[in-house]
Residue, then its C-alpha position, 0 to 999 in steps of 0.5 A: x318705237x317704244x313699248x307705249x307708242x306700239x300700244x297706240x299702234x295696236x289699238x289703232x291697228x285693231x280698229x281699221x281690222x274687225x268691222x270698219x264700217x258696222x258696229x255689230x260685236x257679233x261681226x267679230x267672229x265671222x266676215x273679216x274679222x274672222x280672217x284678219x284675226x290670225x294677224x292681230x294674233x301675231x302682234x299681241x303674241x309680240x307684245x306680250x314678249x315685250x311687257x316687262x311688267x309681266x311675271x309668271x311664277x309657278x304657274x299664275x300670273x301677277x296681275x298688276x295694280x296701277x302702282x305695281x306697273x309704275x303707270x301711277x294713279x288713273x283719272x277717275x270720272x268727275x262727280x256729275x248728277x246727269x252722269x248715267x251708266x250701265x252695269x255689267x258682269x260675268x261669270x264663265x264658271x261656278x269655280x270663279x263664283x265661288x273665289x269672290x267674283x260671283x255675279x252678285x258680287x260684282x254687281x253689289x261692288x259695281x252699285x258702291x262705285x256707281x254711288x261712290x261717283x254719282x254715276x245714276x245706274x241705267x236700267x237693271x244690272x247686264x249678266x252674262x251667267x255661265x258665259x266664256x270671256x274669250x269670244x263676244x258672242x254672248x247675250x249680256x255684251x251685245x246688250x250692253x253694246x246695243x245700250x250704248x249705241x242708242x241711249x245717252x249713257x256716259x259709263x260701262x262699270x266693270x269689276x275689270x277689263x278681264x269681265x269684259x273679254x279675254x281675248x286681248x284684241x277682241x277687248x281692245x277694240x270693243x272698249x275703243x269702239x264703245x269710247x269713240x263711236x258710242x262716247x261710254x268709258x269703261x269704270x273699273x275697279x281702278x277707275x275710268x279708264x279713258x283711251x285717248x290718254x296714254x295712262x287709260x291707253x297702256x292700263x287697258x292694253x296690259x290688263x287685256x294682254x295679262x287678262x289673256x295670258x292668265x286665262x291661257x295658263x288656266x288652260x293649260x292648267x285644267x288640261x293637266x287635271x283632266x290628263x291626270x284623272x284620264x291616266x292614274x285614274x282611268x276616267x274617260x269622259x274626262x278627255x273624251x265626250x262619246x265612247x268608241x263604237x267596241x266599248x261600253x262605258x263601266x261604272x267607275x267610268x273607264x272602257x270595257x269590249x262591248x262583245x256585239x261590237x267587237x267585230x265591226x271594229x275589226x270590219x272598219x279596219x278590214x274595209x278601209x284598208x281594201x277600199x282605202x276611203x273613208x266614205x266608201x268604208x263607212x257605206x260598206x259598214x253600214x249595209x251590214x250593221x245599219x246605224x252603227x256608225x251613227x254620229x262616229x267619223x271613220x277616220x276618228x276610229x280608225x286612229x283610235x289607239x285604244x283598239x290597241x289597248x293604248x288609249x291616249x290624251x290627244x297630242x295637242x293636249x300633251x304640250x308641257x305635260x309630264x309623260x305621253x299620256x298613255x294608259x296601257x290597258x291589254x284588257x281594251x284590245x280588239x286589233x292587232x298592231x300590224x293592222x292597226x300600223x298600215x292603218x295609220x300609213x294609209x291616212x297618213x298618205x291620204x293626208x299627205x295627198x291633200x295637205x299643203x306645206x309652206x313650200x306650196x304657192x297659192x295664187x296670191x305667190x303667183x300674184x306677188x311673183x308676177x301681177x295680178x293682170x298677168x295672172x288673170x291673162x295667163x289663166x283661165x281658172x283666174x277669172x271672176x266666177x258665178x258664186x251659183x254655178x261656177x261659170x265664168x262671168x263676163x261683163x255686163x255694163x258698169x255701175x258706181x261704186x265709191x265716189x267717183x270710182x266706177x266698176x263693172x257689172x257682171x252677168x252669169x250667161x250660164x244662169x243669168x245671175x248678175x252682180x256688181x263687182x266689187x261691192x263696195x263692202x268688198x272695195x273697203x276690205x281691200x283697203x283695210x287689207x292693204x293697210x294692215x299689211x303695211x302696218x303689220x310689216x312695221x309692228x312685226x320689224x318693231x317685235x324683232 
């Protein structure tokens, strides 16, 4: 499988994943879009390994023109007076407004192209002000979908494919939906970029791809600013939002003991390793000093190392950063590190008790191992439960489902709740499951 027909199979792919049968964008971010995700995830993260156009130098990605990439010149719309379209921006920050792409700006050279082409501008220009492009939950793109769906418009112009999302599925399936359901092409910068060709296929893939990349170095990028004015500069709100319950916050913006707090913080430590849980610690706490605790979770507390006098940017945020992140600062200790150590022994058992490593088998391990009749017969937890109660339903006649295919009706005799399973919604990700594991199992050989 070459690199273009892997495109197709992407996009393809992303199409039967996020929300088959709807055409609400919000859907992308809950239902099954939510839990297919992760798998869409997989591929693109497999793609980028693929694209040899990609370059990385000092820390920025060179995003390519059509010339650069060797795709050649991209068909533009034909002249047509009845050609109607829609114009749409966005800015996430004041700093991207800054380097020329403020909201004004695009529209402005969004208007030229629209005259450039004869496309007659529909309604006012759609912004989205302030928005992140990594998800589609924003107001000015579920406008322009719902445009797109009820008016008779032929265009989306778009300074770039980068305005509309940054996330590279997300993306893909927005513009394929909008191309193929609602008949609107995207207009960029570079021109019409029409997916059912291979040129408009592979142009819009790579510019989704790099578009995320890019935004994933900025990331990391801005990580690194704010680690470094949160260690050589001991600016605190930099990495974190709220001051712990012991502090204050100083005027140059760094911690100081508050002395009416110090002592809870010792009765915290104190407490959770007598009661070893978290609820109870807090129940305890809060008998003696009331509102205290109020919007602070024990367990953040106590694995907080600037009791310590060594507070720390979050281990997450240390990945490819110079130094561990720590700023030693005797003046902000109020535990003793023996204290503090059988602490965080203590939640690291907890979290062992509770946690389930690759090794662990979960009921779909048993299904593949045995079958899913042999596991529903051999266990009595495999059953279908009442969503209310918990009780186990048992059958209530039969109902349609799809087509000629007929299931069961189930009723609840604990609390009389009855519903038909599974509804056809359910019958139709089941399918689209069992699809993208195959075609998942192909792209995933094709990465390797």
């Amino acid at each position: 499988m070459n690199l273009r027909s892997f495109a197709q199979r992407l996009v393809s792919t992303v199409k039967r994943l996020i929300f088959p049968k709807t055409y609400k964008v919000r859907r992308m971010r809950d239902g099954l879009g939510q839990r297919i995700l992760p798998t869409i995830t997989v591929m693109v993260q497999g793609i980028k390994r693929q694209i040899r156009f990609l370059s990385i130098v000092s820390g920025a990605v060179l995003c390519l023109s059509a010339d650069q990439s060797g795709l050649g010149d991209f068909p533009k719309p034909q002249k047509s007076s009845e050609k109607k379209g829609i114009i749409y921006a966005r800015v996430s920050s004041n700093e991207q407004a800054n380097e020329g792409h403020s909201l004004n700006e695009q529209v402005g050279s969004l208007t030229r192209l629209a005259d450039d082409l004869d496309i007659e501008v529909f309604d006012e220009p759609i912004k989205d002000e302030g928005e992140t492009g990594t998800d589609f939950d924003r107001d000015g793109i579920q406008k322009v979908f719902r445009i797109a769906q009820r008016d008779s418009i032929d265009f989306l112009l778009c300074q770039n494919v980068d305005r509309i999302g940054r996330s590279a599925a997300e993306t893909l399936y927005f513009l394929h939906v909008l191309q193929t359901e609602c008949e609107v092409k995207l207009v960029t910068s570079s021109g019409e970029q029409d997916l059912e060709t291979i040129e408009g296929l592979m142009h819009t893939t790579l510019m989704s791809l790099l578009s995320e990349v890019s935004n994933e170095i900025r990331t990391s990028k801005s990580k690194k600013t704010q680690i470094s004015r949160f260690v050589e500069e001991k600016q605190w709100h930099t990495i974190y939002p709220t001051v712990p319950v012991g502090y204050t916050k100083t005027e140059d913006g760094w911690l100081k003991i508050d002395p009416e707090q110090k002592n809870v913080v010792d009765e915290v430590f104190e407490e959770f390793l007598d009661c070893e849980t978290y609820a109870e610690t807090k129940r305890r706490i809060q008998n003696r000093h009331e509102s205290v605790l109020e919007g602070h979770r024990v367990k953040t507390l106590l694995q907080q190392d600037a009791y310590i006098g060594k507070p720390q940017v979050p281990e997450e945020w240390r990945v490819d950063t110079e130094g561990d992140g720590t700023v030693v600062d005797d003046e902000l200790k109020i535990v003793d590190e023996e204290t503090f150590d059988r602490a965080q022994r203590l939640i690291n058992k907890k979290d062992q008790m509770h946690s389930i490593n690759d090794e662990t088998k979960t009921i779909i391990d048993f299904v593949e191992e045995f079958d899913l009749f042999t596991v529903i017969q051999s266990s009595k937890p495999a059953k279908l439960q009442c969503p209310d109660c918990g009780h186990e339903m048992v059958k209530n006649g039969q109902r349609d489902l799809k087509g000629a295919l007929k299931t069961h009706q189930y009723l609840c005799p604990d609390c009389g709740h009855n519903r038909k399973w599974p509804h056809e919604d359910e019958y139709d990700r089941m399918e689209v499951v069992y699809e993208i594991l195959n075609e998942s199992s192909d792209l995933l050989k094709f990465l390797k």
